[in-house]
C-alpha positions as CSV (number, residue, x, y, z in Angstrom):
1,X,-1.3,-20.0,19.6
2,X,0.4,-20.5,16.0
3,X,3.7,-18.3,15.4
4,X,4.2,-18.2,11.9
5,X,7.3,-16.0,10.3
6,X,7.5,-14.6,7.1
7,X,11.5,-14.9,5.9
8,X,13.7,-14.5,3.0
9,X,17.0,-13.5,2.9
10,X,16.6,-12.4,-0.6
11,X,14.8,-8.3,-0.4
12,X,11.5,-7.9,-2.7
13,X,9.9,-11.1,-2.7
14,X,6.7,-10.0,-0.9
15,X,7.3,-10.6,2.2
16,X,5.8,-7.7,3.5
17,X,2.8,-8.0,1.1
18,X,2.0,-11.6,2.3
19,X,2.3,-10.7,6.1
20,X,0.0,-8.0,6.2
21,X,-2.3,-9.7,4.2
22,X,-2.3,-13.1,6.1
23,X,-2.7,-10.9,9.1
24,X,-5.6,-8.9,7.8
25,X,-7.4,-12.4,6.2
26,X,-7.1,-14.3,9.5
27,X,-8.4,-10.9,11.8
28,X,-11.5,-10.6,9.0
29,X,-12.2,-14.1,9.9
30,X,-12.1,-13.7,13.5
31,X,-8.5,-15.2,14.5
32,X,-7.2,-12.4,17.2
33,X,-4.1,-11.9,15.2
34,X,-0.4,-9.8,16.2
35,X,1.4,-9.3,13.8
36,X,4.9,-8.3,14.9
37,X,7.5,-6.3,12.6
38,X,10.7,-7.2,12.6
39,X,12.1,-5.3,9.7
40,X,14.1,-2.5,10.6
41,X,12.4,-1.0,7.8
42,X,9.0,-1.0,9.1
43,X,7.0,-1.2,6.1
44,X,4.3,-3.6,8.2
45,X,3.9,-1.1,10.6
46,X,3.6,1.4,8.3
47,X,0.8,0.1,6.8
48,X,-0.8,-0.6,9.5
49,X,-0.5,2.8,10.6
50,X,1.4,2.4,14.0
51,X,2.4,4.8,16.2
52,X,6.4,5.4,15.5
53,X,6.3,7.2,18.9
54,X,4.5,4.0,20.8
55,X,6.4,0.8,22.4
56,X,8.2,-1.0,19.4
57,X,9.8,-4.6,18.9
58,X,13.4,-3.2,20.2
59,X,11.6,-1.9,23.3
60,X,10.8,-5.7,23.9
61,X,14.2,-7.1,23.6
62,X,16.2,-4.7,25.0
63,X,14.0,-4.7,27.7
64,X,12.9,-1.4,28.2
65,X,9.4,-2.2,27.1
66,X,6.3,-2.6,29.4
67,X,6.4,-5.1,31.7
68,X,2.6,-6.5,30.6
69,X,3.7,-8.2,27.5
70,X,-0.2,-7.4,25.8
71,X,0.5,-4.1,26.9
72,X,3.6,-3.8,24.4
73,X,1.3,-3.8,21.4
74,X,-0.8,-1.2,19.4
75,X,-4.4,-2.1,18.3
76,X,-5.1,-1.4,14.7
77,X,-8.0,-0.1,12.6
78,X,-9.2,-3.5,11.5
79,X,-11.4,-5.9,14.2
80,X,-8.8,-8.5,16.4
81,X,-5.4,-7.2,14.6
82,X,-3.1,-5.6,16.6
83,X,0.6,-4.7,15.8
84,X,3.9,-4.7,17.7
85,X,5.8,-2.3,14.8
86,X,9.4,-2.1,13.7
87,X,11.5,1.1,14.0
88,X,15.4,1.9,12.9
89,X,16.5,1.0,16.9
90,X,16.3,-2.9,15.4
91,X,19.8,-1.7,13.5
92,X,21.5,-0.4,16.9
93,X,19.9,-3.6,18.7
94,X,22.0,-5.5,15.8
95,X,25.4,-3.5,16.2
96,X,25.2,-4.4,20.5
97,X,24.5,-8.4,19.9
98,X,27.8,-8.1,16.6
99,X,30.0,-6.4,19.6
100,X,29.1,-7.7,23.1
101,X,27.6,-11.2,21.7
102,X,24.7,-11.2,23.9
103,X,21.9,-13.7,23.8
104,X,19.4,-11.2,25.9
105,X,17.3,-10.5,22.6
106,X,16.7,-13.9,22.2
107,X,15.9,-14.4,25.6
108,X,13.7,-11.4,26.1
109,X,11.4,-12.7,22.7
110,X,10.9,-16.2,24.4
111,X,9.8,-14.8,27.5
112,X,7.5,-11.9,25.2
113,X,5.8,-15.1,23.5
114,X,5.7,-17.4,26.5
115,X,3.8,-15.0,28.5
116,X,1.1,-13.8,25.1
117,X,0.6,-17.5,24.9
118,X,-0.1,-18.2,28.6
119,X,-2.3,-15.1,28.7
120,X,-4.3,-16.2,25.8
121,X,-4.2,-13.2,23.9
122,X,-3.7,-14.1,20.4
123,X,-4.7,-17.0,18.2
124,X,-2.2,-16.5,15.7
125,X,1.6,-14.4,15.8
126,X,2.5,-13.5,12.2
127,X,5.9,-12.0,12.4
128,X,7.2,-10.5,9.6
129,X,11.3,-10.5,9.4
130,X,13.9,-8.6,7.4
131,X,15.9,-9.8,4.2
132,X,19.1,-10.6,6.9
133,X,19.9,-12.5,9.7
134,X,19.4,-10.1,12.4
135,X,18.8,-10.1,16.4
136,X,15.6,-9.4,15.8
137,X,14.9,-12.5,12.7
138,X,16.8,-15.1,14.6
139,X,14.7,-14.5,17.8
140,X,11.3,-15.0,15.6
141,X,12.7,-17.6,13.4
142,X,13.9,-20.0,16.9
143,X,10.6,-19.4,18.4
144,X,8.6,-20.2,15.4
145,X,6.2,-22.9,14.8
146,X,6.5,-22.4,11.1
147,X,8.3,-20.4,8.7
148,X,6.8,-19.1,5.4
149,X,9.2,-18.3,2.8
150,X,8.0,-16.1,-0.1
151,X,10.1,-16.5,-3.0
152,X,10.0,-15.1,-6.7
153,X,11.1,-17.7,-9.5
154,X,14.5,-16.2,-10.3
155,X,18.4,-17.7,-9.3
156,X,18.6,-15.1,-6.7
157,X,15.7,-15.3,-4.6
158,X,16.5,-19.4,-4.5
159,X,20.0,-18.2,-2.9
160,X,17.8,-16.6,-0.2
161,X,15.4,-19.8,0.7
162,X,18.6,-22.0,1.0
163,X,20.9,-19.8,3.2
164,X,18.2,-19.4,5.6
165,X,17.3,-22.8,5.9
166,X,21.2,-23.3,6.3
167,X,21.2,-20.5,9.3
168,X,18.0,-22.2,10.8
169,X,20.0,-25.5,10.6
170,X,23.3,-23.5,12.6
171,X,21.5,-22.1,14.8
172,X,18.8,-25.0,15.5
173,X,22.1,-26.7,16.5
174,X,23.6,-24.4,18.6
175,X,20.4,-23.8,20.3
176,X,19.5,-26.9,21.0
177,X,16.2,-25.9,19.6
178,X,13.2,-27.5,17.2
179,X,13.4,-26.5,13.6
180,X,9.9,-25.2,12.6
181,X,8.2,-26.4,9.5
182,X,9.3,-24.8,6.5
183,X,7.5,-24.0,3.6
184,X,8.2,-22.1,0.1
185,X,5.6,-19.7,-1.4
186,X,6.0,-18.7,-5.1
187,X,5.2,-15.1,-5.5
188,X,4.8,-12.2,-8.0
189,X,4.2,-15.1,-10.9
190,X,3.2,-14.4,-14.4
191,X,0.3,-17.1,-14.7
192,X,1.1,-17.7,-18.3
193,X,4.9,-18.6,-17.9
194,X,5.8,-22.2,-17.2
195,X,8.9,-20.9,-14.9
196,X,7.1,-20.8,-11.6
197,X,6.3,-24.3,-12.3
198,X,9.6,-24.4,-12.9
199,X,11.2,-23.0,-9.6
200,X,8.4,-25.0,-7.7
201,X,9.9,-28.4,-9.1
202,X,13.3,-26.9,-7.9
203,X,12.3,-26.4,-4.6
204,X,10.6,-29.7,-4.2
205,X,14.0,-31.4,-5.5
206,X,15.7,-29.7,-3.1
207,X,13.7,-30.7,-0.3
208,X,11.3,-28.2,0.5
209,X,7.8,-28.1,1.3
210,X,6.1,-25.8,-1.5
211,X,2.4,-24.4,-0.9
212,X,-0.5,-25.2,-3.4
213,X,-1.2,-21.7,-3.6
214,X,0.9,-19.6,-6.0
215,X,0.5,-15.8,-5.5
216,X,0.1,-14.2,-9.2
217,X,1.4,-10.5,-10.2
218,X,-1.0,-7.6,-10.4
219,X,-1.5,-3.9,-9.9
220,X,-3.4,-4.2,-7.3
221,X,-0.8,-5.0,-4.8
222,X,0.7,-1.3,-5.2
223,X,-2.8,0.1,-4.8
224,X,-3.0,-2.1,-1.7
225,X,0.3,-0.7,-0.2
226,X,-0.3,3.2,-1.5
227,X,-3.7,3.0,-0.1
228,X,-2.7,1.1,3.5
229,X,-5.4,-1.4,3.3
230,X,-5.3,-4.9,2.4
231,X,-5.9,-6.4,-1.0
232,X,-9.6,-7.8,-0.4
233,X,-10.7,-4.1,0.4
234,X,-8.9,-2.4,-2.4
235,X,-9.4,-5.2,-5.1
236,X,-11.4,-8.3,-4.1
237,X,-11.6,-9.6,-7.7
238,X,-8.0,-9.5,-8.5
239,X,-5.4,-12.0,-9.2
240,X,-3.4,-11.1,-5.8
241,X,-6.4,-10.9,-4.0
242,X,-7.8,-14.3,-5.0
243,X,-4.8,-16.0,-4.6
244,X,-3.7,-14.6,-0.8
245,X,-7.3,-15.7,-0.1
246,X,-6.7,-19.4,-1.3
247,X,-3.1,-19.4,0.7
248,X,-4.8,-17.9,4.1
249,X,-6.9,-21.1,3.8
250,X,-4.6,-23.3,3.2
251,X,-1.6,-21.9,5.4
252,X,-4.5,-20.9,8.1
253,X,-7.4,-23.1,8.0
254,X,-9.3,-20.1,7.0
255,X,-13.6,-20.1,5.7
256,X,-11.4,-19.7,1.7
257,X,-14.0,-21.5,-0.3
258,X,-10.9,-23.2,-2.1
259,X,-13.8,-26.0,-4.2
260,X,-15.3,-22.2,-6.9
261,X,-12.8,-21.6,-9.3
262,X,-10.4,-18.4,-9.5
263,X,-11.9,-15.3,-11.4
264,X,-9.6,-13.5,-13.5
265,X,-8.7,-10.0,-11.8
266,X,-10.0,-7.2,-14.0
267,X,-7.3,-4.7,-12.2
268,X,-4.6,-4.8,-14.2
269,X,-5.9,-2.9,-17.5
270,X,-2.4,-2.3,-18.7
271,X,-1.4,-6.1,-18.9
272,X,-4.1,-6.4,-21.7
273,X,-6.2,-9.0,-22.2
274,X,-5.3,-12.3,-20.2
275,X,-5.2,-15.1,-21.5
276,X,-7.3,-18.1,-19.9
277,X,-5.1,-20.1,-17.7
278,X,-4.5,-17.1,-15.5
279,X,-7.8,-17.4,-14.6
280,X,-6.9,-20.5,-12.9
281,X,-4.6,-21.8,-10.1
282,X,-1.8,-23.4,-11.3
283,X,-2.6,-27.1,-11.8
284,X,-5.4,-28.9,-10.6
285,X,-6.5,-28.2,-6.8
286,X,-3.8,-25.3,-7.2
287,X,-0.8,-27.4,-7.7
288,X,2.2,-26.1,-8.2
């Protein structure tokens, strides 16, 4: 069983975007996926249409939640996805850890993971965390195997991907735990701008891990998020689409047949004609 988190301390990168759609790629493919909100915010849930009413993440670690930890969770329309959502209780379950310091979330999450992976339930835990460093993000990020960190190409969403790295450092530390492997994902990139290239050669100089993949901009990702389904039901042929396919195969292992060239996305009727690198991945082989 593969825990993968979805982090940024910087808000708007598409964090939400590329959990649900990682999550929906992997479950189409036949991984039996959970994909746990962590966000306050619930936008994952939302989308997936969980019940606000139902067991949520701050039932878990305050430990009022079921005792079967598979019972916790809420199936979802789509085959082998099922969904342990967020609600605004995450904020109060922040307020108690700032005022009593209390490790019991932290706790409470191992034990919630150690007992899904000895029962076998899922192939893959996608968790997607909030722009802060909350109860609720440290206890995915520490019991992560991997932490994928969608960031756009500007100054302030590069202040985001280093101050959690910092944290995971601190608290790695001072919990005598295993950093997870840490990658950078550029997102919301205008295919005919060298500055993505740009921001990936930053990162890389800095020390990070940067994916292939780069996830272009496009309509169709607010048609996927008004509509609640993910971006190969809404637009298969679009630039979004394409490119959260190519990043679920190589973040996932996923069937992606990453050798046929990208098809330009015909979605996006307001952003004119495109020009013929966008297209294309970035580089050869989708290098950055």
């Amino acid at each position: 069983m593969k825990i993968l988190s979805i982090a940024n301390f910087k808000g708007g990168t598409g964090k939400s975007v590329t959990a649900c759609n990682l999550a929906a790629i992997a479950a189409r493919e036949g991984r039996r996926v959970l994909l746990i909100d962590a966000d306050a915010q619930h936008n994952a849930s939302d989308f997936f249409g969980a019940d606000p009413e139902g067991c949520t993440l701050t039932d878990v670690l305050e430990g009022t939640g079921d005792t079967t930890a598979a019972d916790n969770v809420q199936e979802t329309t789509l085959d082998n996805l099922d969904v342990l959502p967020a609600d605004m209780g995450l904020l109060r379950l922040d307020l108690a850890a700032i005022l009593t310091q209390d490790n019991a979330p932290l706790r409470r999450m191992d034990d919630f993971l150690d007992a899904l992976r000895e029962d076998g339930e899922y192939d893959l835990i996608l968790i997607d965390c909030p722009p802060s460093f909350t109860a609720a993000s440290v206890a995915a990020l520490v019991n992560s195997d991997e932490v994928l960190m969608p960031t756009r190409s500007d100054a302030f969403s590069r202040t985001g991907v280093l101050e959690i790295r910092d944290q995971l450092n601190n608290v790695g530390l001072r919990l005598l735990r295993p950093l997870p492997r840490i990658r950078v994902l550029i997102t919301m990139a205008d295919a005919r701008s060298s500055v993505p290239k740009q921001a990936a050669d930053m990162y890389k100089a800095a020390g990070f891990e940067v994916c292939r993949t780069v996830i272009r901009s496009g309509v169709a990702v607010s048609k996927s998020t008004w509509q609640r389904l993910p971006l190969y039901a809404v637009a298969p042929s679009s630039n979004p689409a394409l490119d959260y396919e190519r990043l679920a195969k190589e973040v996932l292992g996923t069937a992606t047949d990453l050798s046929a060239p990208l098809r330009s996305g015909r979605d996006d009727k307001d952003e004119g004609k495109r020009r013929a690198a966008d297209s294309r991945p970035y580089g050869e082989d989708g290098e950055v």
